[in-house]
N, CA, C and O atoms as a CHARMM CRD file, in Angstrom:
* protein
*
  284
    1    1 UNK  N     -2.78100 135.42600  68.44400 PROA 1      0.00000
    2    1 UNK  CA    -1.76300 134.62800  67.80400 PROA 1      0.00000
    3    1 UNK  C     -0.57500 135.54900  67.53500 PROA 1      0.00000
    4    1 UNK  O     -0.65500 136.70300  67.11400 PROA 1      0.00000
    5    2 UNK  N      0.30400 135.01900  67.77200 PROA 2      0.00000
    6    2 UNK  CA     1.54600 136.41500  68.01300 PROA 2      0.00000
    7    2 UNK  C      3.27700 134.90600  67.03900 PROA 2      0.00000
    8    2 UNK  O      3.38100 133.68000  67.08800 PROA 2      0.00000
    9    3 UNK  N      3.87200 135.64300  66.58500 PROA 3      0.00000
   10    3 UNK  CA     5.27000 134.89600  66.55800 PROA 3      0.00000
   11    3 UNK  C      6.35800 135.84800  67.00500 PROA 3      0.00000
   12    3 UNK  O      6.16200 137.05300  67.16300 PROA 3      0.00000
   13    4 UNK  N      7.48700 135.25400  67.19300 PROA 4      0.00000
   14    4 UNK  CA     8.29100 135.21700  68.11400 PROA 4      0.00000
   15    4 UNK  C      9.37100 134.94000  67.43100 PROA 4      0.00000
   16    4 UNK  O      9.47000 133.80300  66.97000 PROA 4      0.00000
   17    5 UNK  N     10.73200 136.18100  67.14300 PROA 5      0.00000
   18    5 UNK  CA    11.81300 135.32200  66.20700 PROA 5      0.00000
   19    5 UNK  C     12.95100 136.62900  66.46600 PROA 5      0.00000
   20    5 UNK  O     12.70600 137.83300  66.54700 PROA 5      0.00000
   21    6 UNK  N     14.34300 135.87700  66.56500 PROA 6      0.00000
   22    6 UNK  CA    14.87100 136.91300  66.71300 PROA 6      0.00000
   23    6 UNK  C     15.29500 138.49300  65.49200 PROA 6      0.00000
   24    6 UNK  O     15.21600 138.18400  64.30300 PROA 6      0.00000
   25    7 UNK  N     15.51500 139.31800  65.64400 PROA 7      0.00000
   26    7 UNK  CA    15.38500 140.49900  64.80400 PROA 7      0.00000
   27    7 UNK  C     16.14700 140.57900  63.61600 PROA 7      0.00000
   28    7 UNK  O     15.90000 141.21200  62.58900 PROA 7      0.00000
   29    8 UNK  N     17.38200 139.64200  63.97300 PROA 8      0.00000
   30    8 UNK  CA    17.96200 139.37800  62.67000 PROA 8      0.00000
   31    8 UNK  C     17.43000 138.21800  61.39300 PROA 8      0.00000
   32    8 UNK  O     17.98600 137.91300  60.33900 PROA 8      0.00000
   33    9 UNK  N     16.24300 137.78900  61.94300 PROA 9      0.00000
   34    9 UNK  CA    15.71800 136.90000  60.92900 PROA 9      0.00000
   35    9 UNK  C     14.36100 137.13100  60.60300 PROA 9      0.00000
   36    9 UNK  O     13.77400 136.51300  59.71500 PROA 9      0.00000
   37   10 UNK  N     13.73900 138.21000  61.46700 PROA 10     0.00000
   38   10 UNK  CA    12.46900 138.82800  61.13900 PROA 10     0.00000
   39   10 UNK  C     11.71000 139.09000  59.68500 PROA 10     0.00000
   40   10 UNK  O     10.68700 138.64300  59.16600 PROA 10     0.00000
   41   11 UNK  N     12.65300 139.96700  59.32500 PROA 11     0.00000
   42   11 UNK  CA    12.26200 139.59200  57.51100 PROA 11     0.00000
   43   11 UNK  C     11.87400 138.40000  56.99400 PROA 11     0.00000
   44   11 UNK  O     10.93500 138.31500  56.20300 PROA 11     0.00000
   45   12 UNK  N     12.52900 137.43900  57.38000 PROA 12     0.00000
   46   12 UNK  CA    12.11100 136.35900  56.93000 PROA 12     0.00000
   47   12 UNK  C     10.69000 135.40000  57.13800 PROA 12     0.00000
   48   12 UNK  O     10.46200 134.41700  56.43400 PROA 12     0.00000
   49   13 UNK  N      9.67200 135.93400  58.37300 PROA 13     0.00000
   50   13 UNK  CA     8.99600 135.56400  58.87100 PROA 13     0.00000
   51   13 UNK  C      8.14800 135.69500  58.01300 PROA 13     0.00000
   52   13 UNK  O      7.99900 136.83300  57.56800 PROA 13     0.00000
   53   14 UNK  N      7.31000 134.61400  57.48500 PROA 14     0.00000
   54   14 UNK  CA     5.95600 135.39500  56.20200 PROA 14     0.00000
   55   14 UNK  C      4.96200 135.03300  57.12900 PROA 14     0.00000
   56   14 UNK  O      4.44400 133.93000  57.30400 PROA 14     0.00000
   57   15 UNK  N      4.70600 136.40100  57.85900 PROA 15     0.00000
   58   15 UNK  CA     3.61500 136.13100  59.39000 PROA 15     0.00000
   59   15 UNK  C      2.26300 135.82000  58.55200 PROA 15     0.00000
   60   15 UNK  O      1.47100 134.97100  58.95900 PROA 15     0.00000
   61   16 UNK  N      2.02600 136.60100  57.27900 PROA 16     0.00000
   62   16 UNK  CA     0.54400 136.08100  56.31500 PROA 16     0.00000
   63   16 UNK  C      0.55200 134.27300  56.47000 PROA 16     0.00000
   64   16 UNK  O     -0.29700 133.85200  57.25600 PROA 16     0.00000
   65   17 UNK  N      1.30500 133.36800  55.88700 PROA 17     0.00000
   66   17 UNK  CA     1.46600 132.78200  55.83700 PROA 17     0.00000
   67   17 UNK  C      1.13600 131.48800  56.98100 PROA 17     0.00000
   68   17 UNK  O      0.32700 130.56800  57.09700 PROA 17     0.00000
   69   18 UNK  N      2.24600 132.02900  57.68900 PROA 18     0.00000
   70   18 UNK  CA     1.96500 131.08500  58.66100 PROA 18     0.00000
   71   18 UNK  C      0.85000 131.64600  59.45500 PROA 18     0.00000
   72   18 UNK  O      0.63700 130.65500  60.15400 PROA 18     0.00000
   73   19 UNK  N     -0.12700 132.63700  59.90400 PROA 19     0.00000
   74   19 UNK  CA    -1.33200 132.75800  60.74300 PROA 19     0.00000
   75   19 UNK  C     -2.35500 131.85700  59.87000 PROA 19     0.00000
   76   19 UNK  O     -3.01000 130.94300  60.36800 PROA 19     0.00000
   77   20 UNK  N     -2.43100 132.36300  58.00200 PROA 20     0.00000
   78   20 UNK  CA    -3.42700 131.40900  57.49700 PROA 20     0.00000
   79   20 UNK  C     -3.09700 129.66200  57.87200 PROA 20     0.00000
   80   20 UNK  O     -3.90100 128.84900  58.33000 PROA 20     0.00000
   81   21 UNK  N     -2.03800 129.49800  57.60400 PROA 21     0.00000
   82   21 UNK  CA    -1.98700 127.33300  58.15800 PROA 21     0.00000
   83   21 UNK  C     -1.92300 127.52300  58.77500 PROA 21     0.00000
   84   21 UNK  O     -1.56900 128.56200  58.21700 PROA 21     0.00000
   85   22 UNK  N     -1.83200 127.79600  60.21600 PROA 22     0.00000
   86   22 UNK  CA    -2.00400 127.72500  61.99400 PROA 22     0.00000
   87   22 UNK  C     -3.73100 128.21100  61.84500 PROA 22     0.00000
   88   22 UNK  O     -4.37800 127.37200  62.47100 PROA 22     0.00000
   89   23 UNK  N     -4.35900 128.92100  61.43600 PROA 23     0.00000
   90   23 UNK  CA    -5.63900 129.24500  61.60200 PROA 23     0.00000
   91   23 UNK  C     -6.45300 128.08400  60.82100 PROA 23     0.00000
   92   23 UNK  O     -7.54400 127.70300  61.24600 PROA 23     0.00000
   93   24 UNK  N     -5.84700 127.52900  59.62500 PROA 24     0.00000
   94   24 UNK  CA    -6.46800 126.49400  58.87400 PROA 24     0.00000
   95   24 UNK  C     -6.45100 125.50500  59.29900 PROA 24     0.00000
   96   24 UNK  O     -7.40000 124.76600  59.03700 PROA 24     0.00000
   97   25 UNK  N     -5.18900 124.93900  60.29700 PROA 25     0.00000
   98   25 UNK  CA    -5.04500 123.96400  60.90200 PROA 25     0.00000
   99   25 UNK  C     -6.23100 123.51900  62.19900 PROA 25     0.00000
  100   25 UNK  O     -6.95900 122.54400  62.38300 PROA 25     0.00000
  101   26 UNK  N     -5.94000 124.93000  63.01400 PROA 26     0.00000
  102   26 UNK  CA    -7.20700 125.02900  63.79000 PROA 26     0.00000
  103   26 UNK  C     -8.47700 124.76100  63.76000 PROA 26     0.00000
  104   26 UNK  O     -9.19800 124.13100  64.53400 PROA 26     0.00000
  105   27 UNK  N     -8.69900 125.37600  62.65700 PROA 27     0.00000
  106   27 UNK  CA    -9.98700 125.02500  62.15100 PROA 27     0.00000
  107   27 UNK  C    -10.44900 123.44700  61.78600 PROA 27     0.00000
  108   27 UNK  O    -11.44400 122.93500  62.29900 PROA 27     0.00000
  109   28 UNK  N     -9.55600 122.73900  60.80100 PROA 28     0.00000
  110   28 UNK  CA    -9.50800 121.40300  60.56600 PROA 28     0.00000
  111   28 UNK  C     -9.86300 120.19600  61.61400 PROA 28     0.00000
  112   28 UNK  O    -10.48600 119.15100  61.42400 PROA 28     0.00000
  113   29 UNK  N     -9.14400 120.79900  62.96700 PROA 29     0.00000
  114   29 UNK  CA    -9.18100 119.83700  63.62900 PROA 29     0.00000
  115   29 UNK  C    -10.19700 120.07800  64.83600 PROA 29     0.00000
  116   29 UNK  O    -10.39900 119.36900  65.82200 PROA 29     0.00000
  117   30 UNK  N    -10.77400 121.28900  64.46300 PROA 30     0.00000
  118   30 UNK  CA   -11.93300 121.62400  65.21500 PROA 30     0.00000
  119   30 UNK  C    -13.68400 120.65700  64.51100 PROA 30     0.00000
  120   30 UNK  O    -14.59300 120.06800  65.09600 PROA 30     0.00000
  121   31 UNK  N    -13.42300 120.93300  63.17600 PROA 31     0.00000
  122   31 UNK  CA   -13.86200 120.00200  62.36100 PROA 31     0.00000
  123   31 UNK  C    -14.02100 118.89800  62.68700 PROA 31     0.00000
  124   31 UNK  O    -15.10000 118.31500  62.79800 PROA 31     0.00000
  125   32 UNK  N    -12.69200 118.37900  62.92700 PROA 32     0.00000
  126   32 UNK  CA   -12.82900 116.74900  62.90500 PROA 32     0.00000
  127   32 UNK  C    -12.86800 116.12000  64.09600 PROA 32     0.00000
  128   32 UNK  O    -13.17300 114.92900  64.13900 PROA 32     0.00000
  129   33 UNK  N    -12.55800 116.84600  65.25600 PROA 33     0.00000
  130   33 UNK  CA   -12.61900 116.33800  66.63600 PROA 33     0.00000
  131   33 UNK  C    -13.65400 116.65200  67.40600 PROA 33     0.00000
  132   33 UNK  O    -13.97800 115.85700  68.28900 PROA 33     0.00000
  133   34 UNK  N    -14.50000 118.07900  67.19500 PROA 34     0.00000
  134   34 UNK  CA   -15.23400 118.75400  67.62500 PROA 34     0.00000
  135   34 UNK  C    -15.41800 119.69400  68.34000 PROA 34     0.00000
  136   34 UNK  O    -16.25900 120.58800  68.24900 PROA 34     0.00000
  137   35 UNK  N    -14.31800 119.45400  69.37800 PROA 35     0.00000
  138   35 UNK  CA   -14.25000 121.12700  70.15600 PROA 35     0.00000
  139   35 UNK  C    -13.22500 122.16700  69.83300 PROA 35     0.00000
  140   35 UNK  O    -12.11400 121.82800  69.42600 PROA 35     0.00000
  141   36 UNK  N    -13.50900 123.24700  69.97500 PROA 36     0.00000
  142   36 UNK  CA   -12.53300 124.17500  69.75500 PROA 36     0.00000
  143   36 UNK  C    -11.43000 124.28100  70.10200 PROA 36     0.00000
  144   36 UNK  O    -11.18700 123.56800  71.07600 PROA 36     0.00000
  145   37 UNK  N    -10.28600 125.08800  69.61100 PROA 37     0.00000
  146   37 UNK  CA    -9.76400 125.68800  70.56000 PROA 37     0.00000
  147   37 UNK  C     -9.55400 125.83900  71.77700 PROA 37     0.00000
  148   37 UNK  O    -10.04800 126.87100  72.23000 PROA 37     0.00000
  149   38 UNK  N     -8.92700 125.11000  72.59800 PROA 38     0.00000
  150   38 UNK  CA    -9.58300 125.94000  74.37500 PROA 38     0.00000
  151   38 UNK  C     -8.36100 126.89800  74.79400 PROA 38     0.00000
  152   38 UNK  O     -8.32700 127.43300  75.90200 PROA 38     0.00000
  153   39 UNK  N     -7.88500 126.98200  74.33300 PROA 39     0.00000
  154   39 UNK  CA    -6.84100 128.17600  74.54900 PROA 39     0.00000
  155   39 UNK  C     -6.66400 129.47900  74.02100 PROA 39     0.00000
  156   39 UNK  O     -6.40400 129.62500  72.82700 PROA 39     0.00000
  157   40 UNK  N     -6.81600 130.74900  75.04400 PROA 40     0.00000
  158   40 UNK  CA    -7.12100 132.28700  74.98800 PROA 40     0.00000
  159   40 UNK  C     -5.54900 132.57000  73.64400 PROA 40     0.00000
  160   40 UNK  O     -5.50300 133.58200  72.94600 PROA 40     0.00000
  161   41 UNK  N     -4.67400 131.66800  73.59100 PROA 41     0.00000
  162   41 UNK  CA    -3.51100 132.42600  72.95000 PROA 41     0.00000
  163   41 UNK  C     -3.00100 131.01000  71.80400 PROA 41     0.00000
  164   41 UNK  O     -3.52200 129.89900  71.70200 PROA 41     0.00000
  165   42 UNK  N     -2.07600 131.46100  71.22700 PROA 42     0.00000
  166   42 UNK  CA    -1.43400 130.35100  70.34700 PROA 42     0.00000
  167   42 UNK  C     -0.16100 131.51300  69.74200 PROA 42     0.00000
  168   42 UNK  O     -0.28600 132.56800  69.12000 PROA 42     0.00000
  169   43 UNK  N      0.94300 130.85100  70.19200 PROA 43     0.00000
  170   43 UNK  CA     2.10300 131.98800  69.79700 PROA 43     0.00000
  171   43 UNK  C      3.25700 130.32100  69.45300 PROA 43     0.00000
  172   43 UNK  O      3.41300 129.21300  69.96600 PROA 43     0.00000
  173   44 UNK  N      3.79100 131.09200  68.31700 PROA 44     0.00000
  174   44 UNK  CA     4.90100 130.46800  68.01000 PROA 44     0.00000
  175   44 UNK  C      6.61100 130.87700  67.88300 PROA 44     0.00000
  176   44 UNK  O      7.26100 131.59000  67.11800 PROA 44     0.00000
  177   45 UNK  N      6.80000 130.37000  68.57900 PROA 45     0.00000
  178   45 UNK  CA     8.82100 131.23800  68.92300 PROA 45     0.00000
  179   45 UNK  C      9.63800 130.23100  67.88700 PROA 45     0.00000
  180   45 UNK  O      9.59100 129.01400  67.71100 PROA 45     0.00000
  181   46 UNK  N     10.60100 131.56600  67.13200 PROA 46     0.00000
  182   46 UNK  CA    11.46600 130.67400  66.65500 PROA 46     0.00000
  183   46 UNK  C     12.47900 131.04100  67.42100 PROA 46     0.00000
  184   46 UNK  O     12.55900 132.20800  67.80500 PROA 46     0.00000
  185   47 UNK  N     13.61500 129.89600  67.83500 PROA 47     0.00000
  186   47 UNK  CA    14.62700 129.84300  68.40900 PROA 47     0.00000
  187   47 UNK  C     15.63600 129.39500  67.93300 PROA 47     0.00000
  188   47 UNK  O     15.52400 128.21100  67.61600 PROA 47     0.00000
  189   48 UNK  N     17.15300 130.10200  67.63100 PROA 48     0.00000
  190   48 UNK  CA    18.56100 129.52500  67.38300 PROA 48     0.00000
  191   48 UNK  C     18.95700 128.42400  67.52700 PROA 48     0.00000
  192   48 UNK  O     19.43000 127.64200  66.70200 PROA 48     0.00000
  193   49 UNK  N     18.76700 128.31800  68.64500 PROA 49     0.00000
  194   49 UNK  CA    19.50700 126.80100  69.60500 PROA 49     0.00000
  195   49 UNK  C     18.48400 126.18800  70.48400 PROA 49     0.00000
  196   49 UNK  O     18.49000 126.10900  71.71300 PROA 49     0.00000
  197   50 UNK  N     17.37400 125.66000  69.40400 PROA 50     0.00000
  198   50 UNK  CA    16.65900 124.43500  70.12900 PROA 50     0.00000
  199   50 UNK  C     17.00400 123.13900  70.12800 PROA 50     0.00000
  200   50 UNK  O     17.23300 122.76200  68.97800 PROA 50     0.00000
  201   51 UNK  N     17.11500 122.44100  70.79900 PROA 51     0.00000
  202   51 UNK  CA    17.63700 120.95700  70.62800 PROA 51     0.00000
  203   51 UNK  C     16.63100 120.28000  69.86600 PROA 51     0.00000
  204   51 UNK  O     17.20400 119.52000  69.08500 PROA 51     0.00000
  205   52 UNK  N     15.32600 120.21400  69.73700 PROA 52     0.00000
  206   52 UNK  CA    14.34300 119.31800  69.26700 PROA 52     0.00000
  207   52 UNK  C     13.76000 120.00600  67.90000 PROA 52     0.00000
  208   52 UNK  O     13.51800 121.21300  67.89400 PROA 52     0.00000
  209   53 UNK  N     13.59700 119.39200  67.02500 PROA 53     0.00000
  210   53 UNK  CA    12.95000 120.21400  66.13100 PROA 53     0.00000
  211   53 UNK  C     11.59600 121.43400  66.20100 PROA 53     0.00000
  212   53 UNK  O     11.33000 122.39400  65.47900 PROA 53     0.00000
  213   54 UNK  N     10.94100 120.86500  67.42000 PROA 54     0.00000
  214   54 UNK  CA     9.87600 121.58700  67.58900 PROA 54     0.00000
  215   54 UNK  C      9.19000 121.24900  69.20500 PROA 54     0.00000
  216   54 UNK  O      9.21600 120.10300  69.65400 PROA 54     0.00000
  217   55 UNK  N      8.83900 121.92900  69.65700 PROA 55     0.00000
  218   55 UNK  CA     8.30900 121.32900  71.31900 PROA 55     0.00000
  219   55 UNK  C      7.08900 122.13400  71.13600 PROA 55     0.00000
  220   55 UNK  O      7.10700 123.32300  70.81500 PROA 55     0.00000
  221   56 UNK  N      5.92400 121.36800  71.37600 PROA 56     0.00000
  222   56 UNK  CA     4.41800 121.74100  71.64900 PROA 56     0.00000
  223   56 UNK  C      3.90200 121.92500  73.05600 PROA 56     0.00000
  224   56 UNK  O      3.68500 120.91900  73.73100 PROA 56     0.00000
  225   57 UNK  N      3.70800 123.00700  73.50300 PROA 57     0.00000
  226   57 UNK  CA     3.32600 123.68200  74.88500 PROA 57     0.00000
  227   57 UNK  C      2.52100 124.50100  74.52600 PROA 57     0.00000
  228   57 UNK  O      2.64500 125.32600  73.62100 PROA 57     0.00000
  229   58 UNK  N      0.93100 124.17700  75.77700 PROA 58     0.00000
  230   58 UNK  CA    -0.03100 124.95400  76.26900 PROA 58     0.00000
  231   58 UNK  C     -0.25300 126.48800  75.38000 PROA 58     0.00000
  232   58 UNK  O     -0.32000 127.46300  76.12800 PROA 58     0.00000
  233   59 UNK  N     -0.34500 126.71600  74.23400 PROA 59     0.00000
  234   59 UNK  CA    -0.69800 127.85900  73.68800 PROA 59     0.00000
  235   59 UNK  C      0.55500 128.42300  72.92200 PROA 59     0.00000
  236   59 UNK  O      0.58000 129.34400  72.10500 PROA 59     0.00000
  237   60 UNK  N      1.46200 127.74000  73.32900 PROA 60     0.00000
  238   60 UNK  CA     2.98400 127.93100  72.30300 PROA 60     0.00000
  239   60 UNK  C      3.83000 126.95000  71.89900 PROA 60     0.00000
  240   60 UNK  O      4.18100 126.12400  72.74200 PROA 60     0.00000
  241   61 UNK  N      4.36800 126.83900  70.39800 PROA 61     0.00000
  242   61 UNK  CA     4.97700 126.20700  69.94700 PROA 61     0.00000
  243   61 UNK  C      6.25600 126.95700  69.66700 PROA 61     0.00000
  244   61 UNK  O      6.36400 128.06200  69.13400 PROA 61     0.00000
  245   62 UNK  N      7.30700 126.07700  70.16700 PROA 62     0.00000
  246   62 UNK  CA     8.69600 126.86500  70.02000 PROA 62     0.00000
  247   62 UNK  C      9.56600 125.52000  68.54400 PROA 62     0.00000
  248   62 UNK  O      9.89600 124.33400  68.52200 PROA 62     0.00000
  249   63 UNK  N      9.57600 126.50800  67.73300 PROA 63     0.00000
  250   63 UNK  CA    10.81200 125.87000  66.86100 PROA 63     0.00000
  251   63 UNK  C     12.09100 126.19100  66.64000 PROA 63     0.00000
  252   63 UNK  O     12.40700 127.20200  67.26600 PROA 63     0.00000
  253   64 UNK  N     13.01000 125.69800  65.95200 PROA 64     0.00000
  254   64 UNK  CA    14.38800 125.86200  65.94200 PROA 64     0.00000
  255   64 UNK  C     14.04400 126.32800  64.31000 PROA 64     0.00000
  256   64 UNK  O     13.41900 125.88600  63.34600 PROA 64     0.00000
  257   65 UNK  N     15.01100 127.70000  64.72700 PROA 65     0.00000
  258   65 UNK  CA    14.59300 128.67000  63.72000 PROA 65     0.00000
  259   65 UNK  C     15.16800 127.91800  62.17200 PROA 65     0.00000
  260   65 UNK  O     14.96000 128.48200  61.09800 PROA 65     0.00000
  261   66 UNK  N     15.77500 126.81500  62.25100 PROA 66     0.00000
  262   66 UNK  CA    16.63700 126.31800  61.07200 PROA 66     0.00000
  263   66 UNK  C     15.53500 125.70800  59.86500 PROA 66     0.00000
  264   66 UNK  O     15.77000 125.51300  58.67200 PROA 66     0.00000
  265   67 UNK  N     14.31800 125.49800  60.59000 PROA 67     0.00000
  266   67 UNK  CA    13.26700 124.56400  59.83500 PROA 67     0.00000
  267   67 UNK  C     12.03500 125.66100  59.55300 PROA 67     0.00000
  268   67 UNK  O     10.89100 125.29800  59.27900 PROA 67     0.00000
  269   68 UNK  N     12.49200 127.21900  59.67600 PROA 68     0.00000
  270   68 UNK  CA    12.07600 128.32600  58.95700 PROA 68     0.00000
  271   68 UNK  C     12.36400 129.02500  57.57300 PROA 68     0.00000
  272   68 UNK  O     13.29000 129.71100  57.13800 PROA 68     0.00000
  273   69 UNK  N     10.99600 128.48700  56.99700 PROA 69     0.00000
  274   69 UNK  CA    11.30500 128.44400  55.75900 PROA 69     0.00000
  275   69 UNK  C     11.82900 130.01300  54.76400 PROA 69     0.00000
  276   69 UNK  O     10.92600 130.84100  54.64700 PROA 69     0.00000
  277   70 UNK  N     13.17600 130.37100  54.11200 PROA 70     0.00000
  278   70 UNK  CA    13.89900 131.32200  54.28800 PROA 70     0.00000
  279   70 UNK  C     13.88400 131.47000  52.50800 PROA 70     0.00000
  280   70 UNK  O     14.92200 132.07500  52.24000 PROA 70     0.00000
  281   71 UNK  N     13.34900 131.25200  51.59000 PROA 71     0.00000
  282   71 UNK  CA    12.93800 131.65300  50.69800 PROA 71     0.00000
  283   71 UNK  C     13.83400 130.51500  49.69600 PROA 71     0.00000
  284   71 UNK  O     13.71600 130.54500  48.47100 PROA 71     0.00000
């Protein structure tokens, strides 16, 4: 599980944070659906200039860094 953000907003990343709810999440819905995980990776990019609030792809989620929560 890796994130992804550019260097001027790095500080801001509370990587504790978000691995525990992405790992809790995981878990939850492993719970409730039954199978695991099937994917070797799970990385999340924040990006400047995404058009969509968030796009869900194969082992990565890319967000628009604006809906990163900045204290």
């Amino acid at each position: 599980m890796r994130i992804y953000a550019r260097k001027s907003i790095l500080a801001d990343v509370d990587k504790e944070m978000m691995f525990r709810l992405t790992i809790s999440g995981i878990r939850f819905y492993t719970e409730f659906f039954g199978p695991s995980y099937p994917f070797r990776k799970y990385d999340m990019i924040f990006t400047p200039e995404h058009n969509c609030g968030a796009m869900e792809n194969v082992g990565c989620v890319t967000f628009n860094e604006k809906y990163m929560y900045r204290g």
